[in-house]
N, C-alpha and C positions, 0 to 999 in steps of 0.2 A: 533342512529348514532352519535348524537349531545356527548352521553355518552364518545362513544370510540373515538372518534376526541379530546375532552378532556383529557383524560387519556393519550394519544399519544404526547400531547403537555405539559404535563404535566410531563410527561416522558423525553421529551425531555429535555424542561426546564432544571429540577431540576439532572438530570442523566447523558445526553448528548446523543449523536449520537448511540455509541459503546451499552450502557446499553439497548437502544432502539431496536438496533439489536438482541439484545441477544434476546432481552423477545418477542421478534417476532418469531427470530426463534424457542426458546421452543412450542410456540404456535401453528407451522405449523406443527410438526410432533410428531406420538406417542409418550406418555412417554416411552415403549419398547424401540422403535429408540432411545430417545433422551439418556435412559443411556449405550445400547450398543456403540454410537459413544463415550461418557465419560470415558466406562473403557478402550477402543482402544483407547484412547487420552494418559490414563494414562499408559499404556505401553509402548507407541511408548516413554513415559517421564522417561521410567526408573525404572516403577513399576513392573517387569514379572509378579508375583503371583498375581495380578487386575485380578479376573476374572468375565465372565461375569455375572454380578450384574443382570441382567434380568431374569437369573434362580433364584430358591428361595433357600434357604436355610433352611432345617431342625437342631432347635436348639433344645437340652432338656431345658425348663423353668425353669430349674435349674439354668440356665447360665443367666437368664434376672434378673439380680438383683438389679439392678438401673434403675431409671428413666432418663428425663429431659423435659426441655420447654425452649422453644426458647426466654422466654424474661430471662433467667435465663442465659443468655451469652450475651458475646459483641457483637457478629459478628454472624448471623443466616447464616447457609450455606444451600444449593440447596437442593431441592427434588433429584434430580439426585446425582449417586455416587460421592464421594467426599473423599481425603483425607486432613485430616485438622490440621495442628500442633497448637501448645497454649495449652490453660488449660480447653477449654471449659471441657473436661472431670471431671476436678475436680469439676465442679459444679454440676453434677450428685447425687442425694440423692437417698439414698435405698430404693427399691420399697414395701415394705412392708408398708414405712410410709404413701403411698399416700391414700388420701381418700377415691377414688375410688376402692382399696382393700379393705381399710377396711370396707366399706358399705357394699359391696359386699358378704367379707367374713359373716359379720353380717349376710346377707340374708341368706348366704347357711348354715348359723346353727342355727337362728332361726326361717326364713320363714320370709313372711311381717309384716311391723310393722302396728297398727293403726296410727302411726302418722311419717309418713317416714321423713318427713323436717326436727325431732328431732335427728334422725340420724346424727349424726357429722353436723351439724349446720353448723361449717366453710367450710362445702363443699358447696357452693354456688350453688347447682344447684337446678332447682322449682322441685317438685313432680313428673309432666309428666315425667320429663329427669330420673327421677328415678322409676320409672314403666319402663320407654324404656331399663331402663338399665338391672331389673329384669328380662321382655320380653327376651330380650337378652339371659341373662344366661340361660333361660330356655330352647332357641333353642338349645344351645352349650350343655346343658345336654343331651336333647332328639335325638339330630343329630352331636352333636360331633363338633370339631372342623374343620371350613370347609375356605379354602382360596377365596379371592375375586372368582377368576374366577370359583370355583365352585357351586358361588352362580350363579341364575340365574339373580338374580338385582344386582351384585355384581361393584365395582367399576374398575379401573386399579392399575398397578403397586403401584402404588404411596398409593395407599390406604390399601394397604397389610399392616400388621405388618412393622414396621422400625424399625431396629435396628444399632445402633452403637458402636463399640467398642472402650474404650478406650485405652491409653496407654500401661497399663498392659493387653488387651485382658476382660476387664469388658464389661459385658452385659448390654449394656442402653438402653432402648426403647425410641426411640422420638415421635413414631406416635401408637396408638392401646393400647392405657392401658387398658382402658375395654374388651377386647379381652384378653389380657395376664393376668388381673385380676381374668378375669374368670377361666381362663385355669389354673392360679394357686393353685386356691382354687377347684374346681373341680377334682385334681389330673392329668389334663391331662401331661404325660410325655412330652410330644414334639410338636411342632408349627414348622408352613413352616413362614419365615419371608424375607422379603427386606433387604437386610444389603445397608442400607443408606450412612456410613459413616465410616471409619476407624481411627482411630489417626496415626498420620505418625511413631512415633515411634511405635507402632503396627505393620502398616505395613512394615515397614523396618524391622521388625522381620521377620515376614511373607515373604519379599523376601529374604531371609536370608536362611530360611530352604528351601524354594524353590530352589536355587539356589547348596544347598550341599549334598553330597551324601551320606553321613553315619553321624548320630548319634553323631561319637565321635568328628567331624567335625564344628560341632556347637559351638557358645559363651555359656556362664555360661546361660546369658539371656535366649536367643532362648532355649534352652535345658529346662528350667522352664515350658515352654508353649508349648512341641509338643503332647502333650493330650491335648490339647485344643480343642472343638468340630470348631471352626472358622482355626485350624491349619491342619484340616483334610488333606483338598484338595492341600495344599501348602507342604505336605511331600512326598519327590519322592525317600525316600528310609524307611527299614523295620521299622515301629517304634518298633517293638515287641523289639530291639534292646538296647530303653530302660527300664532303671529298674526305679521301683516305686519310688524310693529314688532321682533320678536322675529329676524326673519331678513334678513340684507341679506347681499349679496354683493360681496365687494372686490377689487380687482386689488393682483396685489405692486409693491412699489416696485423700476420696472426701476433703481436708481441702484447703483453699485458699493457694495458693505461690505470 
């Protein structure tokens, strides 16, 4: 008790009144709840295409092909949906570099090693966490890839894959790299994921095609990106409409601005 009466005044303290309420309220009601109120927050603000974030999203692992980590930005934004303008996007690195691929990958083509710590050194993690990580893969071999709630000890929303997109429509994972590590190297085509987070110029794309009815109706931009597997749901007229030439798909430039 003595804990949370601390942390409460501590909060207060350093945050204030407003900030106190917030993380109260997240607190009192499901994650479910708390991002269904979030994407109706963000409609009623102007976004149409915010849909509800609570269902999951089927992506090919194709399209995950960036990371990130929260201390790798200024401003860390919410478990719950969010759209977020700036550059955090560009600080996104290619997932293929991350460590945890490439252990991983190691695993699935050589087996274990006698001496696993040797294993990419710079990945900081002790032995055990690399047995759990094997463990792991082994389940997703034998049973596939399977979302929280189909686990039986499984987590909530929040603990599903996260993904964000950035400005140009790049796939970044922020939450589940060992899951999509796995999935990667294992061939799995497709994962059910959270989309976390949108970059606004993203989604002003995304309301964009939402909002038009033909094809020819679209910007240079929008038109780049309605094969986008994130542009699915946000097209309300035939995409067959266009031609291959006419769509192509690009990754942002991860360089600092």
């Amino acid at each position: 008790m003595a804990t949370i009466l601390t942390k409460i005044l501590d909060t207060l303290r350093d945050r204030g009144p407003v900030e106190l309420s917030k993380r109260a309220y997240r607190r009192s009601i499901s994650a479910r709840s708390l991002v269904s109120v979030k994407t109706m927050w963000y409609r009623l603000q102007g976004y149409p295409s915010v849909d509800d974030a609570t269902e999951l999203t089927t992506l090919p692992t194709s399209v995950l092909t960036h990371r990130i980590n929260t201390d790798w930005i200024e401003t860390s934004f919410p478990k719950e949906y969010s759209i977020q303008g700036g550059n955090w996007d560009r600080h996104a690195k290619p997932f293929e570099t991350d460590p945890k691929y490439q252990y991983i990958r190691r695993y699935h083509e050589d087996g274990a090693a006698d001496d696993r710590a040797a294993i990419f050194p710079e990945w900081d993690k002790p032995v055990e966490h690399r047995k759990g990580y094997e463990q792991l893969y082994e389940t997703i071999r034998e049973h596939g890839y399977r979302t929280q709630n189909e686990l039986t000890d499984g987590g909530d929303l929040f603990d599903e894959i996260n993904v964000c997109f950035g400005r140009d429509g790049t796939g970044i994972v922020k939450h589940g790299h060992h899951r999509v590590s796995i999935a990667k190297v294992l061939g799995i085509p497709e994962v059910q994921v959270y989309v976390r987070a949108r970059h606004q110029e993203w989604q002003q794309l995304r309301d964009e095609t939402w909002q038009t009815d033909s094809f020819e109706d679209l910007s240079t931009a929008a038109r780049q990106h309605v094969g986008h597997p994130d542009m699915a749901a946000a097209v309300s007229f035939d995409s067959s409409q266009a031609s291959p030439d006419d769509t192509h798909d690009t990754e942002i430039d991860t360089k600092s601005t």
